[in-house]
C-alpha positions as CSV (number, residue, x, y, z in Angstrom):
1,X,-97.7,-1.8,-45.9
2,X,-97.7,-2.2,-42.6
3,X,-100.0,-0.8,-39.8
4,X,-97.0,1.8,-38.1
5,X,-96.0,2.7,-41.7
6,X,-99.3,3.8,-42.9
7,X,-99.8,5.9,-39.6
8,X,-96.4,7.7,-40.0
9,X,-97.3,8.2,-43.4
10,X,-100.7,9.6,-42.6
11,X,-99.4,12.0,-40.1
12,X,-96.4,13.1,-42.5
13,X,-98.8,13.9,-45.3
14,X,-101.4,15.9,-42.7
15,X,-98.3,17.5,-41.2
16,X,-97.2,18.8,-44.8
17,X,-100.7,19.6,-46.2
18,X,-101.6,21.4,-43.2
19,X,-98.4,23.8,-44.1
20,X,-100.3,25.2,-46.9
21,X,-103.3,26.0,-44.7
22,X,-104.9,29.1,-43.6
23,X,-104.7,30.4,-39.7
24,X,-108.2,29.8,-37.7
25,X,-110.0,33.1,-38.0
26,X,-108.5,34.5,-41.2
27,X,-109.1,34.9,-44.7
28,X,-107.7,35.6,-47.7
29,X,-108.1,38.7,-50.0
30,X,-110.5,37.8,-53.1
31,X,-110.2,39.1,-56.5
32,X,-106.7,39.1,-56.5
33,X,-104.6,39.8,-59.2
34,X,-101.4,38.5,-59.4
35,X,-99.8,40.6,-62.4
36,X,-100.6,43.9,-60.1
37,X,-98.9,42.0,-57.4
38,X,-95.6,41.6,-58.8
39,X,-92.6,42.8,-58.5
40,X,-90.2,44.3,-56.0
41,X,-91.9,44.4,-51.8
42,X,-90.2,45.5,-49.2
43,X,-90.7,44.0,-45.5
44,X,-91.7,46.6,-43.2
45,X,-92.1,44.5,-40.3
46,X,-92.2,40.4,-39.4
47,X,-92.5,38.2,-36.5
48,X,-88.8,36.2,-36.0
49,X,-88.0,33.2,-37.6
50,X,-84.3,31.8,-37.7
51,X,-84.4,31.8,-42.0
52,X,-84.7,35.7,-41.4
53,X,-83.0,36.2,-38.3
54,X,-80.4,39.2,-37.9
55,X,-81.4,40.7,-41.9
56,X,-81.9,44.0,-42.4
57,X,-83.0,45.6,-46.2
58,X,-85.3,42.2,-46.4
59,X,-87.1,42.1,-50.1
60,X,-89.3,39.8,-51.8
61,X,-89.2,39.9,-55.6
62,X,-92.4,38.1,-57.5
63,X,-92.3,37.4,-61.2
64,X,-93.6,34.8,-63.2
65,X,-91.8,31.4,-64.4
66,X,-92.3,30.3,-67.9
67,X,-94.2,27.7,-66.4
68,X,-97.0,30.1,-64.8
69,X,-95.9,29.4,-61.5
70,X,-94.9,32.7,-59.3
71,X,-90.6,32.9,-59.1
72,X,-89.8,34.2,-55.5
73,X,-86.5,35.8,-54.7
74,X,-86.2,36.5,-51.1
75,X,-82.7,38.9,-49.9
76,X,-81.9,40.3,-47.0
77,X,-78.7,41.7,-45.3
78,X,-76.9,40.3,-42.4
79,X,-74.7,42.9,-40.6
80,X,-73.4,39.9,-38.5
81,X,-72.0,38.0,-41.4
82,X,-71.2,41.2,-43.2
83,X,-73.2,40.1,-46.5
84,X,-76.5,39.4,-48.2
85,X,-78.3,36.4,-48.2
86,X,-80.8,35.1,-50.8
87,X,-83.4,32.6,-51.4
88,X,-85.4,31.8,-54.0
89,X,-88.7,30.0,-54.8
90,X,-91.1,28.6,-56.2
91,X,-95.2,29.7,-55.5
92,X,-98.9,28.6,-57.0
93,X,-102.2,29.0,-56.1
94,X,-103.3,27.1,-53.4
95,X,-107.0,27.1,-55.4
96,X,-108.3,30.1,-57.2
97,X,-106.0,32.3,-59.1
98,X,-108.6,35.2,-57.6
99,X,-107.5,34.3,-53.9
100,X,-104.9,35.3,-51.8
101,X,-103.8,32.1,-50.8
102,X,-100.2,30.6,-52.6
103,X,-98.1,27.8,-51.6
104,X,-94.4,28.6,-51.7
105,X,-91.1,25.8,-51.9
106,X,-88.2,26.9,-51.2
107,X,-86.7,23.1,-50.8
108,X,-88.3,20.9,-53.2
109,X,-91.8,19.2,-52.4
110,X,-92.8,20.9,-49.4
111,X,-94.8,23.9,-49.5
112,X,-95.8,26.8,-46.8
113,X,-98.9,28.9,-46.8
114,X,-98.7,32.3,-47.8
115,X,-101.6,34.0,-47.4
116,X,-102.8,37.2,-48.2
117,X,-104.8,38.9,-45.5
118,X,-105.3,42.7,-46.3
119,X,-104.1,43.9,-49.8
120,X,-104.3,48.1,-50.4
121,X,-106.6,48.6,-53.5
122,X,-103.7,49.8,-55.2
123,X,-101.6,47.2,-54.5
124,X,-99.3,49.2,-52.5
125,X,-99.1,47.8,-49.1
126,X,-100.0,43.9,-47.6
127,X,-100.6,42.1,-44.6
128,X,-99.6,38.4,-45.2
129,X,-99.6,35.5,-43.0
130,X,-98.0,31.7,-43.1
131,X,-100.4,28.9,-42.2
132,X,-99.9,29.6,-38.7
133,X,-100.2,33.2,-36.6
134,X,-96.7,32.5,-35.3
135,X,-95.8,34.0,-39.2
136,X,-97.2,37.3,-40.6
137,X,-95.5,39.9,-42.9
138,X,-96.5,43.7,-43.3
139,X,-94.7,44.4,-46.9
140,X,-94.6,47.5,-49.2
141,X,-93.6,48.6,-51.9
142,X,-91.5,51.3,-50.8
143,X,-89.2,50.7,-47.9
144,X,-91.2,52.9,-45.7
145,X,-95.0,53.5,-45.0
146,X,-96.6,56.2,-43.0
147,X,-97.0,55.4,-39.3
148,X,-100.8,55.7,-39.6
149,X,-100.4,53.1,-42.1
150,X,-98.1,50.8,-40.1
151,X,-100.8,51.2,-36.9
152,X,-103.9,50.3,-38.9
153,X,-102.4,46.7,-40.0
154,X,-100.7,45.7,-36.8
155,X,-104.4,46.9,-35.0
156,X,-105.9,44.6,-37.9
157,X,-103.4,41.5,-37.0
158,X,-103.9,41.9,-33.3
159,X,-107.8,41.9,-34.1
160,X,-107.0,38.4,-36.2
161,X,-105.1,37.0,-33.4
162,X,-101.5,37.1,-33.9
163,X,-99.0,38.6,-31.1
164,X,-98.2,41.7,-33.0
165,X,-96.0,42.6,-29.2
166,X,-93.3,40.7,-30.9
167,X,-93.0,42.2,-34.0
168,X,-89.2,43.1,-35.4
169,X,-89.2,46.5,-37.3
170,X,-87.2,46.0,-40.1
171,X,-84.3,48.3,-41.0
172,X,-84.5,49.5,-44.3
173,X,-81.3,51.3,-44.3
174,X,-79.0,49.6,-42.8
175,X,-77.3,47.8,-45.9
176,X,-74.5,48.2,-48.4
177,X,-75.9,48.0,-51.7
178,X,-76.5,45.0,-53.7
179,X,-73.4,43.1,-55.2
């Protein structure tokens, strides 16, 4: 192997592991349990990335392959294109089963943080982040949350660093139904 190929190799693989990190300054949630975490979520609120751009009625479905792994479908309405878009995934733990902190592909071997940041005892509301503050998610799961609820988690991401002035509301409404 040559000298040039083993540094672009090096920085490729540090490039890709450091996907699945976690964003200076933040932690994720311990003792999590992933059976209470599954099921249907509802984006209340994200900072823009083109794979999301324009969707309204955004969801994240989490159940589990027969593998163990975490199945991820991803949908979400574009009133531009007139129709629903999906994605789906595959997630695992990143280390510990009991922390916040998954790896998610949605095009073969490369894998993105997903880190869970604040998780509501009951499982009902979450603050998640990518390995970077330039992606953060406040999910639900009911397509709304109270205000007061809404204010405590962006205060909570602004506190952690992330530039909650650019956050896109989304619009839970604003969709035909499902095909």
């Amino acid at each position: 192997m040559t000298k040039i190929f083993r540094f672009f190799l090096c920085v490729f693989l540090l490039g890709v592991a450091g996907c699945t990190g976690v964003p200076e300054n933040v932690a994720p949630v311990q003792n999590f349990q992933l059976d209470r975490y599954l099921g249907t979520w509802y984006e209340i609120a994200r900072l823009d990335h083109s794979f999301e751009r324009g969707l309204s009625r955004v969801t994240a479905e989490y159940s589990r392959n027969p593998d163990g792994s975490v199945r991820v479908v991803n949908r979400g309405y574009s009133r531009e294109q007139d129709k629903w878009k999906q994605a789906e995934g595959r997630a695992t733990f990143v280390d510990r089963e009991d922390t916040g902190h998954l790896q998610v592909s949605f095009f073969g071997p490369f894998y993105a943080s997903y880190v869970i940041v604040e998780l509501d005892k009951d499982y009902q509301y979450a603050l998640v982040s990518g390995y970077s503050k330039s992606y953060l998610w406040i999910l639900s799961r009911t397509p709304s949350l109270p205000q007061g609820t809404v204010s405590a988690l962006v205060q909570r991401a602004a506190e952690l660093g992330y530039p909650t002035e650019r956050l896109i509301f989304v619009d839970q409404a604003a969709a035909p139904a499902l095909p």
